[in-house]
C-alpha positions in Angstrom: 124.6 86.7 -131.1 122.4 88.2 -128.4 122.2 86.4 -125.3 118.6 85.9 -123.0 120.4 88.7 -120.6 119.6 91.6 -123.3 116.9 93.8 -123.6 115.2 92.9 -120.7 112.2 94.7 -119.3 112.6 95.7 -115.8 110.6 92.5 -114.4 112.5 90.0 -116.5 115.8 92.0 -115.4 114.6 91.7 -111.7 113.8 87.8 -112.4 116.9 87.1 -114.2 118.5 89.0 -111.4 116.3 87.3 -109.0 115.3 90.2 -107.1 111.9 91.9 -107.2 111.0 94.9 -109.4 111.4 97.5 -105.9 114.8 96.5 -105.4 116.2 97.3 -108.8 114.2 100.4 -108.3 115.4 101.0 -104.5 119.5 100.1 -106.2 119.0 102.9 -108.4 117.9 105.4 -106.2 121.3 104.6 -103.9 123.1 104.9 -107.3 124.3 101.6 -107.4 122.7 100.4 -110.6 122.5 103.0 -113.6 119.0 103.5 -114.9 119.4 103.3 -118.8 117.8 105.8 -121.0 114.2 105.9 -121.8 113.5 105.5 -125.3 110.9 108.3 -126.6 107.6 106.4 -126.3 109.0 103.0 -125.1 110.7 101.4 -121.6 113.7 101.2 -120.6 115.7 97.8 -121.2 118.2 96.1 -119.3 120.9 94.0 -120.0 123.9 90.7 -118.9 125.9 93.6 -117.4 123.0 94.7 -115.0 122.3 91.3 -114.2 126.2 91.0 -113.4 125.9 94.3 -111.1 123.0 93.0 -109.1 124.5 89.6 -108.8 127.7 91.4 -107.5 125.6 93.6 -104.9 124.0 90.6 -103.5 127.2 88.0 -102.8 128.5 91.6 -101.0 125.6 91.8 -98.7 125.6 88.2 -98.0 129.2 88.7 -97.0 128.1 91.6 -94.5 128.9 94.7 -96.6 126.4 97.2 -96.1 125.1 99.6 -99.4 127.9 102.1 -99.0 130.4 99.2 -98.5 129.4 98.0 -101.8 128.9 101.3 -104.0 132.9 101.4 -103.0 133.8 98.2 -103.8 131.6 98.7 -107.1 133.7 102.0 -107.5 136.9 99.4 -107.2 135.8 97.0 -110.0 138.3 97.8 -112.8 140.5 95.5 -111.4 143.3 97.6 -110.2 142.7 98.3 -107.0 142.8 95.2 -105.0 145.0 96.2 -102.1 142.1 98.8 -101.6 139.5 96.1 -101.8 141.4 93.9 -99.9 141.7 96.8 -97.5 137.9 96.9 -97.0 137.6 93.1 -96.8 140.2 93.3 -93.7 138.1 96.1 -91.9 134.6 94.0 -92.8 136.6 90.5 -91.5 137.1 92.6 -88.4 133.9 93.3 -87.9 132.5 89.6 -88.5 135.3 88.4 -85.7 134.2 91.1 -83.2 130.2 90.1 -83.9 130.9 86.6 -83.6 132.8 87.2 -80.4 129.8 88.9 -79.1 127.7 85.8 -80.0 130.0 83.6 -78.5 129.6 85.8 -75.2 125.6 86.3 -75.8 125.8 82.5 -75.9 127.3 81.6 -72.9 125.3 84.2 -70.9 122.0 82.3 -72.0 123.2 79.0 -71.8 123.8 79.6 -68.5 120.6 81.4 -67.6 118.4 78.5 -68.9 120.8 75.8 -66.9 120.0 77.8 -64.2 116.4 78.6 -64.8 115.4 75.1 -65.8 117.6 73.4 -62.0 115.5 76.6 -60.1 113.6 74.7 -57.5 111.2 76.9 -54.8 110.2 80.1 -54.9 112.7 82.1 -56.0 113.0 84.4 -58.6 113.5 83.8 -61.9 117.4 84.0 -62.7 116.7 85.6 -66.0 114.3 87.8 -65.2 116.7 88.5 -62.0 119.9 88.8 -64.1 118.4 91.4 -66.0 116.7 93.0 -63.9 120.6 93.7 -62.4 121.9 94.0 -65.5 124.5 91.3 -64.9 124.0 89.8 -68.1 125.8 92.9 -69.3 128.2 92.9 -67.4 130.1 89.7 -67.0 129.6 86.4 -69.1 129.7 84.5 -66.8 126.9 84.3 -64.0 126.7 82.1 -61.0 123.7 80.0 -61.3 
């Protein structure tokens, strides 16, 4: 029994996919979705497995993976390589600590500048505009209002 998912045109493959037409396009040019044969005088067709691939590319991004991440994890998907894809999971969990660490910093820095922008009374300068003047903000995470 054939499933909705099969022989698909490239716009219902992109709407069962829930991408748009470019990106299938775009996924194939980085060579992470085959582009299946032309028929002589008709259009390509897609089918569940594509759908399956895209699906797969999208829950990497949304995890952080970049393209090239995911054309390796794709190249892992026979199921024998986890400690490899575990491997590149580690190294992408490290990168998500160390960027939230940043925010965390980033954070502080401009929580403090608008405490100290918003108690300013007088003329002074404006402690943001001051900060980064300096480039304290850069350089510690902590500034003296």
């Amino acid at each position: 029994m054939q499933t909705i998912f099969e022989n698909l045109t490239i716009g219902a493959f992109a709407k069962a996919a829930g991408v748009n037409v470019e990106t299938i396009r775009f996924y194939q040019r980085k060579g992470l979705l085959p582009e299946p044969d032309k028929p002589y005088g008709s259009i390509r067709r897609y089918g569940e497995a594509d759908v399956t691939r895209v699906q797969f590319v999208k829950s990497a991004k949304r995890l952080g993976f970049n393209l090239d991440e995911v054309a390796e994890l794709l190249s892992l998907d026979d199921g024998t390589q986890c400690d490899e894809a575990g491997r590149l999971a580690e190294h992408k969990l490290k990168d998500v600590r160390e960027k939230m660490a940043d925010l965390a910093r980033m954070e502080a820095v401009l929580s403090e500048l608008v405490c100290a922008c918003n108690t300013r009374q007088g003329p002074l300068s404006c402690p943001l505009i001051a900060s980064l003047q300096d480039g304290l903000c850069f350089a510690t995470p902590h500034l003296a209002p």
